[in-house]
C-alpha positions as CSV (number, residue, x, y, z in Angstrom):
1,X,0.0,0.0,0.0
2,X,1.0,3.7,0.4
3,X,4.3,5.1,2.9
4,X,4.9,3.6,6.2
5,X,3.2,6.9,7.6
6,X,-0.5,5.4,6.9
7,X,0.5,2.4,8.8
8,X,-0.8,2.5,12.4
9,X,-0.8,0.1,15.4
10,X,-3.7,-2.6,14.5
11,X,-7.5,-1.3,16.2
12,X,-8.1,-2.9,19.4
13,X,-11.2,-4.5,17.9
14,X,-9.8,-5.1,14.4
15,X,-7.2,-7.5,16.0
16,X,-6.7,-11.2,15.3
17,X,-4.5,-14.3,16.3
18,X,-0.9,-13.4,14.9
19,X,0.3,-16.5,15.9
20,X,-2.0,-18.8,14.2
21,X,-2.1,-16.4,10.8
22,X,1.9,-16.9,10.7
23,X,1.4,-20.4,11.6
24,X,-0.8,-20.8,8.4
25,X,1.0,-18.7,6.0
26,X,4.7,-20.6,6.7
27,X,5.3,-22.5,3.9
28,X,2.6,-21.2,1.8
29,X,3.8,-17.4,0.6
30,X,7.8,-17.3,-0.4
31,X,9.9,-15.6,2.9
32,X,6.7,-15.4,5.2
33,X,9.2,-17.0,7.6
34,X,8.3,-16.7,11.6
35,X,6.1,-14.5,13.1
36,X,5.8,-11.2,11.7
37,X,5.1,-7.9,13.0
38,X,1.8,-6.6,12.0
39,X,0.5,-3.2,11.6
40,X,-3.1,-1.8,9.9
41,X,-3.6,1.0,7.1
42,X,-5.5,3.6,8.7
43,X,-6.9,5.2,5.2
44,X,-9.7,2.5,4.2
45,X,-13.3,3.2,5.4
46,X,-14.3,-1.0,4.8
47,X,-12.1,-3.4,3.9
48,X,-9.7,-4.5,6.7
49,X,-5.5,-4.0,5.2
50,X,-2.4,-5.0,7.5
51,X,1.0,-5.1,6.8
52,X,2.8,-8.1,7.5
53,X,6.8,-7.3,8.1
54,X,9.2,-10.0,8.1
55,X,12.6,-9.7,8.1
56,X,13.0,-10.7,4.4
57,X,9.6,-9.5,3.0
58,X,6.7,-7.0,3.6
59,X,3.0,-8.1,2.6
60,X,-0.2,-6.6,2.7
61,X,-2.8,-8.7,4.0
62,X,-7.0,-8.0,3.1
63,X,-9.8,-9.4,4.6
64,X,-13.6,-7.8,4.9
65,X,-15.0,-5.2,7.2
66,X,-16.1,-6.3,10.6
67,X,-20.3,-7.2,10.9
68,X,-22.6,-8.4,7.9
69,X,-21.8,-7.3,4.1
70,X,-23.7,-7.0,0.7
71,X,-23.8,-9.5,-1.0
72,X,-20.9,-9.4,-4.0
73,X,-19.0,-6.5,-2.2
74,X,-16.0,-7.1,-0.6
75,X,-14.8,-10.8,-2.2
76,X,-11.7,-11.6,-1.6
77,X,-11.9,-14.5,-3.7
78,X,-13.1,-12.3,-6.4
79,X,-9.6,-9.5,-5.9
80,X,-7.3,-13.0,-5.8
81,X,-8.6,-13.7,-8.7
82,X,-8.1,-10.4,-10.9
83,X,-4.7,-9.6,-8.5
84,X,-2.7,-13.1,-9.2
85,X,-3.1,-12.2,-13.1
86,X,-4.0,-8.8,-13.9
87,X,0.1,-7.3,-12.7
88,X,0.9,-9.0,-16.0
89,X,-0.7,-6.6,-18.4
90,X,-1.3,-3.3,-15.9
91,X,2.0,-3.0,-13.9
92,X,0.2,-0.8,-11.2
93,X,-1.9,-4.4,-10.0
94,X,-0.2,-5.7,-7.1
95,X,0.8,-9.4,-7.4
96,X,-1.5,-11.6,-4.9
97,X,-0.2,-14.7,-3.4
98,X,-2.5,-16.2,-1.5
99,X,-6.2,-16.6,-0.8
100,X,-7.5,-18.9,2.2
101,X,-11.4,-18.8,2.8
102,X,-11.1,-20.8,5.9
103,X,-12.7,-18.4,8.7
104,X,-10.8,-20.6,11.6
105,X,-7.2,-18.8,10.7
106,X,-8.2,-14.8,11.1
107,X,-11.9,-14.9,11.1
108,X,-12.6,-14.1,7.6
109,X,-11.5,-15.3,3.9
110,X,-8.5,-13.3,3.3
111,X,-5.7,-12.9,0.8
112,X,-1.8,-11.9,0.9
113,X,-0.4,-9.7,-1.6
114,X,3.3,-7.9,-2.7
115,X,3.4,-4.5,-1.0
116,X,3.2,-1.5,-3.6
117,X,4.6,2.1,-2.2
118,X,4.3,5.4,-3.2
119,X,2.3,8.0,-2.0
120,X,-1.2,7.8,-1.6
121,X,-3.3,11.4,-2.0
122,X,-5.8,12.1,0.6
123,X,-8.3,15.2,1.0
124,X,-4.9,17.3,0.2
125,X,-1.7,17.8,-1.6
126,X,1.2,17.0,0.7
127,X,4.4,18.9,1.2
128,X,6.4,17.2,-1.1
129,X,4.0,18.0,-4.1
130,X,3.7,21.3,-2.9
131,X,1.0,21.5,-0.5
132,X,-1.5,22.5,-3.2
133,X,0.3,25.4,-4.3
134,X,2.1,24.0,-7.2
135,X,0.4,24.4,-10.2
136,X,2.2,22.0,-12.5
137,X,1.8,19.1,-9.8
138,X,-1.6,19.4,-9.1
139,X,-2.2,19.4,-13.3
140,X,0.2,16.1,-13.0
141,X,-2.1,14.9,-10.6
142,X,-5.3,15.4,-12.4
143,X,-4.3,13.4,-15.3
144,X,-2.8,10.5,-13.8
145,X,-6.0,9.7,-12.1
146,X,-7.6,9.6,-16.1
147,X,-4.7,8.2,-17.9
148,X,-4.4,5.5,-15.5
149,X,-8.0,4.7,-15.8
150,X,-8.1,4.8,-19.2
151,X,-4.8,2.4,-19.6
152,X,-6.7,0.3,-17.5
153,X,-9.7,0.3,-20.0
154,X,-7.6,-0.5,-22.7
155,X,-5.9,-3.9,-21.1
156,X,-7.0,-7.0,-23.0
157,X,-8.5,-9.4,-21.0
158,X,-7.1,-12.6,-22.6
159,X,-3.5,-11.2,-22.0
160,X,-4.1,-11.4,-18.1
161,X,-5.9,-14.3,-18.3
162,X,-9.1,-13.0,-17.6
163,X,-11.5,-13.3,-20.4
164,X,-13.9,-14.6,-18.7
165,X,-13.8,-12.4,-15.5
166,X,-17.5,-11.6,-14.5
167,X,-20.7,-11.5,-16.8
168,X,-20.8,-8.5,-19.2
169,X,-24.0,-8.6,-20.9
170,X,-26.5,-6.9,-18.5
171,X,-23.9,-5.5,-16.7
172,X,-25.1,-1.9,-16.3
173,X,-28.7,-3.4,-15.2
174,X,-27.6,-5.6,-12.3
175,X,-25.2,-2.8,-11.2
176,X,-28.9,-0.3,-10.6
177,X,-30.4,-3.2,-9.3
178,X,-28.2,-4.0,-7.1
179,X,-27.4,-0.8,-5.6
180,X,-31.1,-0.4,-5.3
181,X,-31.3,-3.4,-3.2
182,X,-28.1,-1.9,-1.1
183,X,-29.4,1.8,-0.6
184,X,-33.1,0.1,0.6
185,X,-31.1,-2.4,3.1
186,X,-28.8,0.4,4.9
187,X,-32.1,3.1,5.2
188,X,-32.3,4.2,8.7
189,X,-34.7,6.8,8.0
190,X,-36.9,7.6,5.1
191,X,-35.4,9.5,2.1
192,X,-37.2,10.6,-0.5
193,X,-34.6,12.5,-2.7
194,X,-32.4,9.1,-2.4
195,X,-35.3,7.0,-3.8
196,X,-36.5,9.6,-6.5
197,X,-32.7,9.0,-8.0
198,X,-32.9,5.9,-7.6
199,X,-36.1,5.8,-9.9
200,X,-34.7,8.1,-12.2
201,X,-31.4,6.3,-12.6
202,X,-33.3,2.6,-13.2
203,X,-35.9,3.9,-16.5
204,X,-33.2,6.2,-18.3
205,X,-30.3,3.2,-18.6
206,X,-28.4,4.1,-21.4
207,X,-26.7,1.6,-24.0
208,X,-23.2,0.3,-23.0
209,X,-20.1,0.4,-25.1
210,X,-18.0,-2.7,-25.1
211,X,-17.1,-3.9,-21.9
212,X,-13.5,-3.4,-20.6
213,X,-11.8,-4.6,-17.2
214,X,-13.1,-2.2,-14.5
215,X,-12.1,-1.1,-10.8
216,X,-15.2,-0.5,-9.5
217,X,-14.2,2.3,-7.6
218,X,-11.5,4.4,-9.3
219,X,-10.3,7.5,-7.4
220,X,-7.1,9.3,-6.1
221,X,-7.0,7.6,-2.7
222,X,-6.7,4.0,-4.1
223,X,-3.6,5.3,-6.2
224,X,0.1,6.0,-5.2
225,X,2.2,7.5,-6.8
226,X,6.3,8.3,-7.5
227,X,7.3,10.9,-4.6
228,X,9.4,12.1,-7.1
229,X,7.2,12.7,-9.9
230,X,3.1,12.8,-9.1
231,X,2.2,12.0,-12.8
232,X,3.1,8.6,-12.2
233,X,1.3,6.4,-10.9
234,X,3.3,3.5,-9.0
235,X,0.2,0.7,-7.9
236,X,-3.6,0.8,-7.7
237,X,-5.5,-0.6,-4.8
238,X,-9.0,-2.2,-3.7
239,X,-10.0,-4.4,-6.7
240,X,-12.8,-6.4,-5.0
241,X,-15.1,-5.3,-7.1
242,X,-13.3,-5.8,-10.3
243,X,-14.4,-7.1,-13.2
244,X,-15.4,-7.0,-16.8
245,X,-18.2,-4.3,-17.4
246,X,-19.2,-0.9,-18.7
247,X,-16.3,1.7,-18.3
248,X,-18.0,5.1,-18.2
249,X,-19.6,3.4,-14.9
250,X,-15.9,3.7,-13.7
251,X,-15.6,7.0,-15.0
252,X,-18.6,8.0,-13.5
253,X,-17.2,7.0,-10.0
254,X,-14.5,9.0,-10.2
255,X,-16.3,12.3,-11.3
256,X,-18.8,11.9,-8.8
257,X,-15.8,13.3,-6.3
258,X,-14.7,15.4,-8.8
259,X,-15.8,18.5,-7.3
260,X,-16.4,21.8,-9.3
261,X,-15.9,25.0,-7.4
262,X,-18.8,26.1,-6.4
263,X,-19.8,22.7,-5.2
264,X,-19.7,21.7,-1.6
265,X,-17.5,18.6,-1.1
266,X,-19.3,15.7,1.0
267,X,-17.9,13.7,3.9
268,X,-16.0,11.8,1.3
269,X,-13.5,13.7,-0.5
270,X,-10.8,11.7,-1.5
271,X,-9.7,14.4,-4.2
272,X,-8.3,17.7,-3.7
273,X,-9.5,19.1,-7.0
274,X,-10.5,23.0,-5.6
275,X,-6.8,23.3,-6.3
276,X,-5.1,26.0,-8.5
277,X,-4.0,24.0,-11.7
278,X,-6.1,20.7,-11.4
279,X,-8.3,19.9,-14.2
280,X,-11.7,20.3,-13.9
281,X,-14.1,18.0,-14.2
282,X,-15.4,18.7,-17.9
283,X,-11.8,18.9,-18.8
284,X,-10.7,15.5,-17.0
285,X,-14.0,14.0,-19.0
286,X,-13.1,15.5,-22.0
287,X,-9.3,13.8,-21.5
288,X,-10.4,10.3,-21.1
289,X,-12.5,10.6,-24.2
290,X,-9.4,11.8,-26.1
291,X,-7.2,9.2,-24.6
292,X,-9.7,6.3,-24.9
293,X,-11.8,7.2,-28.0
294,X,-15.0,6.8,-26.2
295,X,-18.3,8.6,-27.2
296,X,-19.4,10.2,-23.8
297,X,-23.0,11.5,-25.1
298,X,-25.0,9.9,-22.3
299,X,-22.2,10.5,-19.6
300,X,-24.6,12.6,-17.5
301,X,-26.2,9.2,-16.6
302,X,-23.2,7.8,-15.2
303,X,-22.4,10.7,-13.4
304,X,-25.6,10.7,-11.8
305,X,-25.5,7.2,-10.8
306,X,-21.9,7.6,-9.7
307,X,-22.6,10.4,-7.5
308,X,-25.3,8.8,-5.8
309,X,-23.6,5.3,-5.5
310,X,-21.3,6.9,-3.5
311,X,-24.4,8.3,-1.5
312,X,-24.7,4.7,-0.8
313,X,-21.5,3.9,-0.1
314,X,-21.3,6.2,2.7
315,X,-24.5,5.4,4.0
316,X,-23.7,1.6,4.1
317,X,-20.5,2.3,5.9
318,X,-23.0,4.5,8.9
319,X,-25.5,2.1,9.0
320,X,-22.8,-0.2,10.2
321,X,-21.8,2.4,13.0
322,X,-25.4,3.0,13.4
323,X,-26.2,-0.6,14.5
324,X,-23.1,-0.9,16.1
325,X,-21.0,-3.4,14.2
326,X,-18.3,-1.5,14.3
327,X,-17.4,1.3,16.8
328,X,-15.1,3.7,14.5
329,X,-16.2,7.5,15.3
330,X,-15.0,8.4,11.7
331,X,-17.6,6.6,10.4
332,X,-20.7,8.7,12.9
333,X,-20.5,11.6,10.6
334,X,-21.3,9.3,7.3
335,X,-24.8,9.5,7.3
336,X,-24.5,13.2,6.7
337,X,-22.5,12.8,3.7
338,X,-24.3,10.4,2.6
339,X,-27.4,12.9,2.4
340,X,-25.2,15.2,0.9
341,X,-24.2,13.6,-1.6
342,X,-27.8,12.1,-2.7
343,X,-28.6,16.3,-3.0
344,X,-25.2,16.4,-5.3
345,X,-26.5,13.9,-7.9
346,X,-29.8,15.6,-7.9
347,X,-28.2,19.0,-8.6
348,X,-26.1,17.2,-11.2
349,X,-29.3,15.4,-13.2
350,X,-30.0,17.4,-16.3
């Protein structure tokens, strides 16, 4: 994952049995020798990451959030899958190693990967880069976030090995669907707003272009990149919810964060794009069609839909606060974001 400085001590209640992990994982992953030191990544909002430090070898270690999850989120089985093959064709894929679904090791299915470093972008532009104030950076880090995304897009699957990764046709219908079913399971409170999107986003489905290999949930914050040079991006994280699908449903994900100026940012803002010199959202959509051909007629669907996904993102990650699954205070305040973010994609809906 990113620097040693997002690694913290592991959460109290986010522990497991280090012994009997190390135990397991002897003999299975090249160098995991003894028992390793173990610390947690204190930048994801669901999916549990650790890093595993041996003396010969560091590797990251992911396993889902604590409490009950959607069904077809968080499968680790799913990012073994795409991560043992995909490094081949997109360097920025960490390599996995392992994937165990026996729940007696750590308590959940699990997998080990390679550790990739760089530096991961949160909320704002660090020192290094200029804390915000340098104009070329901030431009360098607008466009790796669509040229990466758009190499991405252009990988063929049957290089990687995975041609037959997910189920294209009807893609962009079970992906509504679905996240209607989600938003309706994490309501604590009637919304009406929420629910008029959602109608409006299940009878105007546009026509897909050809499926692609997709992230699922593209933005800065599950990137790093070279300290030395922010246009480059060194690794890509989170790939759970890979697969083969639509790619302006990717896109649409990351414009949803891809605040204009005189837009209010909601709980989750994982980009810092009020900066001086980083593109704008019409102009980052107007790169990724240059760089990937695509005909972006109907985008104002996706970004729709990708705003208010992300509405119910957030409110899936309260609901579990709410009911007390988990007891993270960061997460008290994503119920509010949530809400904002549901008023975003109406503002957004032409």
């Amino acid at each position: 994952m990113g620097q040693s400085l997002d690694v913290i001590p592991v959460r109290a209640e986010e522990s497991f049995p280090i012994h009997r992990l190390a135990r397991y994982l002897e003999g299975k992953v090249v160098r995991a020798e003894g028992t390793p030191s173990v610390g947690q990544f204190a930048g994801g909002h669901a999916n549990l990451t650790y890093l595993l430090t041996y003396p010969g070898v560091e590797l990251v270690l992911r396993r889902p959030p604590l409490g009950p999850v959607a069904p077809g989120s968080h499968d680790m089985s799913r990012e073994y899958r795409v991560l043992s093959r995909l490094h081949r064709a997109f360097s920025p894929a960490p390599e996995a190693f392992l994937f165990c679904d026996d729940v007696a090791v750590m308590g959940a299915p699990f997998l080990v990967m390679e550790r990739k470093t760089g530096v991961v972008i949160r909320n704002v532009v660090p020192a290094m880069f200029g804390s915000g104030e340098d104009r070329v950076a901030n431009r360098k880090l607008s466009e790796v976030v669509v040229d990466t995304l758009a190499d991405l897009h252009s990988v063929d699957p049957a290089s990687c090995d995975l041609a037959d990764l997910g189920r294209p046709d009807g893609f962009l219908g079970r992906q509504v669907e679905g996240w209607i079913t989600r938003w309706e399971a994490a309501q604590h409170e009637p919304n009406p707003l929420a629910d008029d999107l959602a109608d409006w986003i299940r009878t105007r489905l546009p026509k897909s272009p050809a499926p692609t290999i997709i992230h699922n949930d593209w933005r800065l914050d599950n990137m790093a990149v070279d300290p030395v040079d922010p246009g480059r991006c060194t690794a890509v994280y989170d790939w759970d919810m890979c697969t083969r699908g639509d790619p302006l449903a990717d896109l649409g994900t990351v414009m949803g964060v891809w605040y204009e100026a005189d837009e209010m940012p909601a709980t989750l803002n994982p980009m810092p794009t009020s900066v001086p010199g980083f593109m704008s959202r019409a102009e980052a959509i107007e790169r990724y069609a240059e760089k990937s051909g695509a005909d972006l007629r109907d985008f104002n669907w996706y970004l729709v839909f990708g705003t208010w996904k992300l509405g119910v993102v957030l409110q899936q990650i309260f609901i579990r606060w709410h009911r007390g699954q988990t007891h993270d205070e960061r997460f008290a305040s994503m119920g509010a974001g949530a809400h904002r973010l549901f008023e975003l994609a109406a503002a957004r809906r032409w």
